[in-house]
C-alpha positions as a Python dict, from the first residue, in 0.01 Angstrom:
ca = {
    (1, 'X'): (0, 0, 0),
    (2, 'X'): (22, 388, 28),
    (3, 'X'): (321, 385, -211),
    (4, 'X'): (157, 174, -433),
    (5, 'X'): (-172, 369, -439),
    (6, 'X'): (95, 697, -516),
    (7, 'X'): (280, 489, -781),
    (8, 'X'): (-83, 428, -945),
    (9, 'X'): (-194, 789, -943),
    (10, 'X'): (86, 888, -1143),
    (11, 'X'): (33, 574, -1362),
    (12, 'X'): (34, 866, -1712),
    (13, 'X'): (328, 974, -1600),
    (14, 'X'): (487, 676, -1681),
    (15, 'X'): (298, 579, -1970),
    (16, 'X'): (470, 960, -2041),
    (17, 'X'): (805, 880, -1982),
    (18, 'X'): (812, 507, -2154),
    (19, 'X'): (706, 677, -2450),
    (20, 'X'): (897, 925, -2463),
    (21, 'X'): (1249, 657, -2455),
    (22, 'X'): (1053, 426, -2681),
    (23, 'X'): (1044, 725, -2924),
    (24, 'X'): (1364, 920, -2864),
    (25, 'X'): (1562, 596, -2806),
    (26, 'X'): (1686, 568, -3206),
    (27, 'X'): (1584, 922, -3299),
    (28, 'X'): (1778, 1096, -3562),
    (29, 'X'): (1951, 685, -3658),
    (30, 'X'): (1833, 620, -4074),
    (31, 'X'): (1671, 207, -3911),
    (32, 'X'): (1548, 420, -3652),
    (33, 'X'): (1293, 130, -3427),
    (34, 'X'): (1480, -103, -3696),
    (35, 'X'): (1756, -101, -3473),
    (36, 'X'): (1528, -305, -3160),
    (37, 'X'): (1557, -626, -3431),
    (38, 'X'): (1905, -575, -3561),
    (39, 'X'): (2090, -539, -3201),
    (40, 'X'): (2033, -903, -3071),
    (41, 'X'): (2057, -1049, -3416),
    (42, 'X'): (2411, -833, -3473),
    (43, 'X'): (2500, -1008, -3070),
    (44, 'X'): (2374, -1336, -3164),
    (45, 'X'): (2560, -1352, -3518),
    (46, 'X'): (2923, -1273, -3258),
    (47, 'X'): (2884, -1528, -3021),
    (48, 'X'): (2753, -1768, -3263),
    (49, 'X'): (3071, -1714, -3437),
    (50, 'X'): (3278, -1702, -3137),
    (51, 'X'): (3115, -2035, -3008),
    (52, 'X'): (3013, -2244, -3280),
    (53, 'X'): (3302, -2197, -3516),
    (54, 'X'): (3625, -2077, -3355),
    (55, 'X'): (3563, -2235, -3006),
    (56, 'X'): (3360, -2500, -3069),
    (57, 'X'): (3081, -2701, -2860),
    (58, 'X'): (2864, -3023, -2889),
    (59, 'X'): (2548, -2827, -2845),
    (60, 'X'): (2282, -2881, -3095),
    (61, 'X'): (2153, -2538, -3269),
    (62, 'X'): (2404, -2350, -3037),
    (63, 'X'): (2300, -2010, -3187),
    (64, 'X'): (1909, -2096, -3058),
    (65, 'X'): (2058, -2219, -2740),
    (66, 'X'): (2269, -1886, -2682),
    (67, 'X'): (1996, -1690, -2808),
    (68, 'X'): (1629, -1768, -2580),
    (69, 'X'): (1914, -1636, -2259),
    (70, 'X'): (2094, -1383, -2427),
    (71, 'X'): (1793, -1090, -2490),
    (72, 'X'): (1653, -1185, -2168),
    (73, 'X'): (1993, -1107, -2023),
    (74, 'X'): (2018, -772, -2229),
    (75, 'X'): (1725, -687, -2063),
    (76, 'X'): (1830, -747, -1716),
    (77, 'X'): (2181, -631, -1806),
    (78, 'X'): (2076, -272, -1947),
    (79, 'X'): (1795, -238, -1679),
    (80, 'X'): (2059, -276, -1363),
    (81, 'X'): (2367, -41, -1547),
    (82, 'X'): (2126, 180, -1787),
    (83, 'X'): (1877, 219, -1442),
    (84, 'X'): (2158, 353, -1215),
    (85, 'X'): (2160, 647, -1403),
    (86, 'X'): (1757, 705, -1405),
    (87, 'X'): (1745, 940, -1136),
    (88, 'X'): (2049, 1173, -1176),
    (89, 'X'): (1946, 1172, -1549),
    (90, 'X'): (1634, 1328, -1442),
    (91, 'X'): (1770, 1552, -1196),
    (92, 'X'): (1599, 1890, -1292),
    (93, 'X'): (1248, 1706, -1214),
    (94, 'X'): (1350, 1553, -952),
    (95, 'X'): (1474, 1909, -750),
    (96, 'X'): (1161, 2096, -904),
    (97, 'X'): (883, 1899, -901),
    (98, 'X'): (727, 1681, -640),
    (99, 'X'): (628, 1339, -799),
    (100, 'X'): (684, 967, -657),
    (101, 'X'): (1064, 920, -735),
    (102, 'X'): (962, 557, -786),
    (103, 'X'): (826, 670, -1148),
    (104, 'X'): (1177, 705, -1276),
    (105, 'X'): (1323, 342, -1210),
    (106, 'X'): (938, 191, -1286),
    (107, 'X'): (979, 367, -1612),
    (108, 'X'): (1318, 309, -1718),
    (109, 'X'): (1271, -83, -1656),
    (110, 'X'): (936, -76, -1834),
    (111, 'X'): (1049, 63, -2147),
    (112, 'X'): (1354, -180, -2179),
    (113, 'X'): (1093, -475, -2098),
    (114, 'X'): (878, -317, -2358),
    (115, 'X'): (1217, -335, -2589),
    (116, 'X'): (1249, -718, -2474),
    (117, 'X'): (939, -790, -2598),
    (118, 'X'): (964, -686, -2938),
    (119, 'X'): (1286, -843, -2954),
    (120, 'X'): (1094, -1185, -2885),
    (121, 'X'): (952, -1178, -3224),
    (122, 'X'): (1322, -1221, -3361),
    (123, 'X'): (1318, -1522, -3114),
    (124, 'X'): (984, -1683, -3259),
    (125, 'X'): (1117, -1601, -3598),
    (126, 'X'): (1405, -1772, -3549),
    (127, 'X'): (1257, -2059, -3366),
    (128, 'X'): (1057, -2130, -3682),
    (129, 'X'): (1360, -2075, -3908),
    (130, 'X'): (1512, -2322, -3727),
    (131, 'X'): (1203, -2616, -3767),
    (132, 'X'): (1283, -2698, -3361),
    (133, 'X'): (868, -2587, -3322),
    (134, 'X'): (705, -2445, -2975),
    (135, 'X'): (554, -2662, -2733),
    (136, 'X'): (231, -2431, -2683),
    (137, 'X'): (197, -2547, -2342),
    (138, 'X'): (541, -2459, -2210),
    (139, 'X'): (440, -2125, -2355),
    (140, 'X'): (240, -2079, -2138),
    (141, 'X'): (479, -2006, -1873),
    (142, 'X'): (616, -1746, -2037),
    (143, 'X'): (497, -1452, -1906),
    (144, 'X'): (547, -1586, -1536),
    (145, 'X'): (902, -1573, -1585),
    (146, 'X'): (879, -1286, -1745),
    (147, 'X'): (708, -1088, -1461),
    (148, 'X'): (946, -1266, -1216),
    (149, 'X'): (1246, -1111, -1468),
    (150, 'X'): (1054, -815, -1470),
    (151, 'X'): (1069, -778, -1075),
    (152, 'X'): (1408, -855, -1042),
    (153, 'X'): (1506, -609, -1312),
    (154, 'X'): (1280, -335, -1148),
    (155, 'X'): (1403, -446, -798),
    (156, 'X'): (1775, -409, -899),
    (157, 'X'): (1726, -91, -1094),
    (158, 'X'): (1545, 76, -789),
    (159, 'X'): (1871, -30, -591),
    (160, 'X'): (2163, 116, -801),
    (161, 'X'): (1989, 443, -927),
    (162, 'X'): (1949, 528, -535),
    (163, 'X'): (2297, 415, -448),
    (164, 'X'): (2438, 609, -708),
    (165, 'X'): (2299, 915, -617),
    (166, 'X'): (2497, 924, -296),
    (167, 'X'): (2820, 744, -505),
    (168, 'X'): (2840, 832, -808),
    (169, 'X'): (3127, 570, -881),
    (170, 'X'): (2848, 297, -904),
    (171, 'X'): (2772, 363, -1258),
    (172, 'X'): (3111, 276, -1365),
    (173, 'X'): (3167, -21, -1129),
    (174, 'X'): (2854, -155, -1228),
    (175, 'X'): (2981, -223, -1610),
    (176, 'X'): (3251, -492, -1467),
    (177, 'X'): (2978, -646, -1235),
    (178, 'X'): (2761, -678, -1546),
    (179, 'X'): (2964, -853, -1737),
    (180, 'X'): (3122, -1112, -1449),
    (181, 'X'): (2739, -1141, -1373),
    (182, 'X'): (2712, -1276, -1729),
    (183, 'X'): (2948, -1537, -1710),
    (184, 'X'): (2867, -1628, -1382),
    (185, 'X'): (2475, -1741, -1528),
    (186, 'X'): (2389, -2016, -1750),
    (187, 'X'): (2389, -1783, -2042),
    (188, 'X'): (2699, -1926, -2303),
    (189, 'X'): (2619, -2267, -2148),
    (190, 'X'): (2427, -2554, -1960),
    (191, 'X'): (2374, -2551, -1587),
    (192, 'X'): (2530, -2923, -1604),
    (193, 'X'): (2888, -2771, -1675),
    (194, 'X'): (2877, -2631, -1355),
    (195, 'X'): (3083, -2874, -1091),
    (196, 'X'): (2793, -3048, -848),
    (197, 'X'): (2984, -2891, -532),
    (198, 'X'): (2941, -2574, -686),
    (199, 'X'): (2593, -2574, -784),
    (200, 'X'): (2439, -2488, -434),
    (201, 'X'): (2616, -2187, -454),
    (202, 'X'): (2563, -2106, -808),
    (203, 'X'): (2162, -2137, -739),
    (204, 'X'): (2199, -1807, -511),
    (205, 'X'): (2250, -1631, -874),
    (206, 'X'): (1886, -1458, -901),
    (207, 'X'): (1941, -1498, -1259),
    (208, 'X'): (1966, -1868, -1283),
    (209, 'X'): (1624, -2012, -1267),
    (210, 'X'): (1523, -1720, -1499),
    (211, 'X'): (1748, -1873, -1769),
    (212, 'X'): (1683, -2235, -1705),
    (213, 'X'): (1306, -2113, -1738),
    (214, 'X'): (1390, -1959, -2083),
    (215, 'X'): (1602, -2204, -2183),
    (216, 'X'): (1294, -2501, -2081),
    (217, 'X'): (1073, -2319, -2258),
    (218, 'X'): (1225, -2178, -2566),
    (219, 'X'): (1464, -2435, -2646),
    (220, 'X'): (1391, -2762, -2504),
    (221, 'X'): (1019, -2730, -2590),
    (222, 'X'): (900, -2835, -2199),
    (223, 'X'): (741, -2738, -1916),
    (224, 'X'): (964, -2573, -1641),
    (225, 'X'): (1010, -2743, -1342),
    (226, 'X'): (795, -2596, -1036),
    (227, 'X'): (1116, -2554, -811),
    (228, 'X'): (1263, -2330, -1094),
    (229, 'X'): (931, -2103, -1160),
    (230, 'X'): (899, -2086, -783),
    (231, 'X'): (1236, -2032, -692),
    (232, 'X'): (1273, -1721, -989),
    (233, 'X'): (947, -1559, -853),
    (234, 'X'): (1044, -1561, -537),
    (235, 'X'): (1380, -1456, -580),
    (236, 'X'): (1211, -1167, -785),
    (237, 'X'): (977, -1072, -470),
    (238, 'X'): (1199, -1105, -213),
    (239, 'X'): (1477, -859, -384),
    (240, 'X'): (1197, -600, -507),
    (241, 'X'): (1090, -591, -124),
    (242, 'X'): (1431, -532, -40),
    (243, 'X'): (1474, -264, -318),
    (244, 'X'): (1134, -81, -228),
    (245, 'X'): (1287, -62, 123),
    (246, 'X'): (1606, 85, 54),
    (247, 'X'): (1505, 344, -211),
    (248, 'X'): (1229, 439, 35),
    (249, 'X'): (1543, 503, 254),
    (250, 'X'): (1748, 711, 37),
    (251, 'X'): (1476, 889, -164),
    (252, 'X'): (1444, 1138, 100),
    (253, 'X'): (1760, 1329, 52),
    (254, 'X'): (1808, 1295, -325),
    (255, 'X'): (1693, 1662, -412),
    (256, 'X'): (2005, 1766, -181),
    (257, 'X'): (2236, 1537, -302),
    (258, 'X'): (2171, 1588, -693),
}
């Protein structure tokens, strides 16, 4: 609670810093915030091409399919590889000032959430482009999963900006254990391709109910199945405790170490 009560008190310091990507993020670029809408279309138009032309599937609308997992995944992807380098990034505020080092990850996460939102309006455009239609009530459940995402993103970010600090090597190891990560979750394809014997072990993937939750929701117009929104919340709160406990750990010593 004390942390928590810290974290809030410094609440406009964060507004601060999310602004300040949101703003600087494309500075100087002729798009400039363009460049938030073209990125996952540019993504989606490659693996659409990749898996709907040259190696082909049976998957209705496979560019929809690939698309309500792939910017959630973006998200999660940039906020665990981008997030490791939050704190050293920072490092002359972090030896001068005093200020809850938890602002740093908390803002870095929030202002690529902030990004995934705005790229869901490409999703709902496309969505209607496509005639497929919402199912309003499934809708609903959106922003659960998107808080749970939001957890896990924070939860992970907290974890490899305070490792990385003390090993620096993280930040480049992290970029192969992004993109095995990828294929290893239902991203490119259905949870059914997965063998049955495997599937057990598949399910310890964080990610997984997130993107079955997407995928329910965005693409096969229904409700998500309670085991799945349970199950991705409570991955999400079990690895932010986990994260919280470890940065607490290591925060101590990062003026010394940067």
């Amino acid at each position: 609670m004390q942390i928590i009560k810290e974290i809030y008190a410094y609440r406009e310091m964060i507004f601060s810093l999310v602004r300040r990507d949101l703003k600087g993020r494309y500075k100087g670029s002729v798009l400039g915030f363009m460049w938030t809408f073209i990125n996952p279309l540019l993504q989606l138009g490659v693996y659409t091409l990749v898996f709907s032309i040259i190696m082909r599937n049976d998957i209705e609308d496979y560019y929809l399919f690939l698309f309500v997992a792939l910017v959630p995944w973006i998200f999660f992807s940039t906020s665990v590889t981008g997030g490791s380098h939050c704190i050293i990034a920072q490092q002359d505020m972090v030896k001068k000032i005093y200020f809850p080092r938890e602002v740093l990850p908390i803002a870095f996460v929030t202002s690529q959430f902030v990004n995934m939102i705005l790229s869901f309006i490409v999703i709902f455009f496309v969505i209607i482009i496509s005639g497929r239609g919402f199912n309003f009530i499934a809708l609903l459940y959106l922003p659960i999963i998107m808080i749970a995402e939001y957890l896990l993103a924070l939860s992970a970010a907290m974890l490899t900006s305070a490792i990385t600090v003390y090993l620096r090597d993280i930040e480049y190891i992290l970029g192969i254990i992004s993109m095995a990560w990828q294929f290893l979750t239902p991203i490119m394809y259905p949870v059914e391709m997965v063998p049955e014997r495997l599937r057990p072990l598949f399910n310890l993937n964080p990610m997984t109910p997130i993107a079955v939750a997407y995928r329910d929701i965005l693409y096969y117009k229904q409700v998500p199945q309670l085991s799945t929104l349970v199950q991705g919340v409570g991955i999400g709160l079990l690895v932010l405790a986990i994260g919280i406990f470890v940065f607490e750990k290591l925060k101590r010593h990062f003026a010394e170490e940067l």
